[in-house]
N, C-alpha and C positions, 0 to 999 in steps of 0.2 A: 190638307195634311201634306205633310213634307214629302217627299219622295221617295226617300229611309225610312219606313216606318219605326227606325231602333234608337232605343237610348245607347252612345257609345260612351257608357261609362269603364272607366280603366279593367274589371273584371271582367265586360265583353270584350275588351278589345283582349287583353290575356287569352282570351278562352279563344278565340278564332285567330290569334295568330298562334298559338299551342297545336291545336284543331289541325291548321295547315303546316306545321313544321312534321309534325306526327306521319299526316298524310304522304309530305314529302321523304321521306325518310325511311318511311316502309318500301316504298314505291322504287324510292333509290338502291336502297338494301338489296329485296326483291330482285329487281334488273341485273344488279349488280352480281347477285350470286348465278342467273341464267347466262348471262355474259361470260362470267367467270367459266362457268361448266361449257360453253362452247367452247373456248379458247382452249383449254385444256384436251379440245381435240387433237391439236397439233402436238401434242404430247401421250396420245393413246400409245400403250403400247410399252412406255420407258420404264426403266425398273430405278430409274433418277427418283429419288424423293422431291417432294416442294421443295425443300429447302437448297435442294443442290443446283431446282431450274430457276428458282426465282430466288436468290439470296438476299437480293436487295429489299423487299420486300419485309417490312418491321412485323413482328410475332410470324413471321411463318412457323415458326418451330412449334407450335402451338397445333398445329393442321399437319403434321410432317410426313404427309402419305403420299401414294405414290398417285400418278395421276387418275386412272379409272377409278381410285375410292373414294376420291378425294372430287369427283365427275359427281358421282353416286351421293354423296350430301350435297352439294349445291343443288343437284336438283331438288332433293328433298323438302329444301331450307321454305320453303311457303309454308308449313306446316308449323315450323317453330317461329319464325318471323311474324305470323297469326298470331300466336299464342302468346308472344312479347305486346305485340303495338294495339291491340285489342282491349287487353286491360289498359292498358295506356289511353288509348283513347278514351274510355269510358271514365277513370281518374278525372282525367282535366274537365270532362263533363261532370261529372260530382263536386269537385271541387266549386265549378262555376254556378251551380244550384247551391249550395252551402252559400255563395259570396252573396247570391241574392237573399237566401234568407236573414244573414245577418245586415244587409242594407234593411230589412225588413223589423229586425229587432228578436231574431230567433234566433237563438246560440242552442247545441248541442245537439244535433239532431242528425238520427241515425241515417246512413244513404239512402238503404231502403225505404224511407220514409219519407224523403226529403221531398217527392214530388207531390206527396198530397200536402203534406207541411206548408209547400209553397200554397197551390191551390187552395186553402184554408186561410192562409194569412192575406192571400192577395184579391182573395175573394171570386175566384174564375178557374176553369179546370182546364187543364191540360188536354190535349186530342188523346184521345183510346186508344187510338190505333199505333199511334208512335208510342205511348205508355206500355203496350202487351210487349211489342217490339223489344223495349230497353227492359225491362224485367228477364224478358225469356235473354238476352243476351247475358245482364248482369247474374244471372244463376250459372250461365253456362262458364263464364269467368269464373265463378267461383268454383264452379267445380273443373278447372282447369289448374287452379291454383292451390285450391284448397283438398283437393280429391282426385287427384292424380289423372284428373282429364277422366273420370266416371261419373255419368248422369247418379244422379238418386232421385228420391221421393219431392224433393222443393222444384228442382229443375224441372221433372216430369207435371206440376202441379199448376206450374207458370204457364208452360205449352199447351198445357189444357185450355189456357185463359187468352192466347193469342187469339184475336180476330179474325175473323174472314181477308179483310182489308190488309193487316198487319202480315198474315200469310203470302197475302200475295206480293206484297211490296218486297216479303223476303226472299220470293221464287226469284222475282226480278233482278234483283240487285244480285243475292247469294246463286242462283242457279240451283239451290236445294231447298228443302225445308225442315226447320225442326219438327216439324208432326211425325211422330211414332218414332222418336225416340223414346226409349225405354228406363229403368230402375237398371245399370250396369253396363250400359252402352258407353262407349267412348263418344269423348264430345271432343271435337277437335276446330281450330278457326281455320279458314283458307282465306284467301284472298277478297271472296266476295265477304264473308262478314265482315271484316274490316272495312269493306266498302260503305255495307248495311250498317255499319255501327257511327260512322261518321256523317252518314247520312241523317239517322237518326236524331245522333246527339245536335246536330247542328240545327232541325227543325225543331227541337226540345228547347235548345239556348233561344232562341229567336220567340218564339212563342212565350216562353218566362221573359225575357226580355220587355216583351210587348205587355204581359201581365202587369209590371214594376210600373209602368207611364202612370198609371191610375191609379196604384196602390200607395204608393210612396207620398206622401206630401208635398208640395211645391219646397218650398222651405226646405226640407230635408234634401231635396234634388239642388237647392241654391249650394248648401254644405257639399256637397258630392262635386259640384263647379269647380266652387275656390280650392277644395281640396287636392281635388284633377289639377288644376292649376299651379298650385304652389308643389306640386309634386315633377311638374314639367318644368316649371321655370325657376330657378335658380340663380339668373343674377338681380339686381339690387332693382326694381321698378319707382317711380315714382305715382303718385296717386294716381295720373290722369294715361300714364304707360299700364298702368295695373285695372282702370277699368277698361280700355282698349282690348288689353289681353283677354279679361275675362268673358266680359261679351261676343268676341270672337270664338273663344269657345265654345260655349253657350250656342252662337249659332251653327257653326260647323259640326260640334258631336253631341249635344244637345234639343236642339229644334223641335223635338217630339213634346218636351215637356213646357209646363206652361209657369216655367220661375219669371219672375218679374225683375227689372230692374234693382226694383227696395229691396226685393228678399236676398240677393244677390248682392247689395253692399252692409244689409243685415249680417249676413256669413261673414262677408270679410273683414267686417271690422270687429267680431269676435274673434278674428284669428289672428289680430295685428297688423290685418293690411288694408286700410283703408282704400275706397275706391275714390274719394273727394274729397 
């Protein structure tokens, strides 16, 4: 077997360069705001607004406080920085499970559901452990969003259902854990769940990933090639430039899968482009 064990079809590659844009961005933010709230030491003290030390600076007027309050939310800012990039992360993981099921031929199917849907259609089940994981996360989102960052009865029902394993991976990562949160409790993300959730999702994508090689048909994985293909290249090929191209991807971000030469000028020349 190849080295990669992954199929690098265009919604894996979306989903983990999303994944790491996410990642980096939090991280920048993040820094960005503790940086910021040092700096503002040199300004302890001044009864200056932001706007009158830093003018140059586009929307300060937006933040227009005096230094020490304006110290006092940057430090804070992990707490809502969590609560932005967390759903966010989990998004682009949903999304990327949605992508596979419709490679699969399943349209409409609800988030919640989505990983047994997979599992069902691809004939193979997901790890427990990473599944207790991204439920107890995906409740906690929701009630971050939907319920003003208070557990209830679903939230507390999921964390019932977290693992041994799944626990402890989240001591690790988060430094806390959801056990014994309660019906009313504030649910709030920090730093390490964003860590846990990116973690997560990414052993989730990888593992569906891996599921697709053997579910998917050869043939259908040929379509997903030329597709890949003719969506990368855009200027004019001739027959023998165009099977060139295709094969080369095939071997480069395909390898895992077992299309064949024929199935692969099959595709193309359903699609108007012949490979000979």
């Amino acid at each position: 077997m190849p080295r990669d064990p992954h199929v690098h079809f265009p919604a894996f590659r979306h989903h983990e360069e999303a994944r790491q844009e996410a990642n980096n961005a939090m991280m920048a933010l993040l820094v960005g705001a503790q940086v910021s709230a040092q700096f503002l030491e040199l300004s302890r003290g001044s009864s200056k607004l932001l706007s009158e030390i830093f003018p140059g600076i586009s929307h300060i007027k937006r933040l227009d406080l005096r230094p020490e309050a304006a110290q006092s939310i940057l430090r804070g800012a992990e707490q809502h920085l969590g609560a932005m990039a967390v759903p966010q992360a989990l998004a682009i993981h949903e999304g990327f499970i949605l992508d596979c099921l419709d490679l699969l031929g399943v349209q409409a199917v609800k988030a919640f559901k989505m990983h047994a849907e997979l599992a069902t259609h691809a004939g193979s089940a997901l790890d427990a452990d990473l599944l207790s994981r991204f439920h107890v996360l995906r409740e906690m989102r929701n009630a971050v969003i939907h319920r003003s960052g208070t557990a209830d009865h679903r939230l507390v029902a999921v964390i019932r259902d977290l693992t041994p394993a799944g626990d402890s991976e989240w001591k690790k990562h988060a430094g806390r854990s959801p056990v014994g949160i309660r019906g009313g409790d504030r649910v709030t993300f920090m730093l390490g769940e964003l860590v846990l959730t990116l973690a997560t999702t990414k052993a989730l994508a990888r593992e569906a990933n891996r599921m697709l090689i053997k579910a998917i048909p050869s043939a259908k994985w040929a379509e997903v090639i030329v597709d890949d293909h003719l969506q990368q290249t855009t200027k004019k090929l001739d027959s023998r430039q165009r099977r060139r191209a295709i094969l080369g991807l095939r071997r480069f971000s395909y390898a895992v899968t077992s299309v064949s030469d024929a199935e692969l000028e099959v595709a193309a020349a359903a699609r108007g482009v012949p490979m000979t």
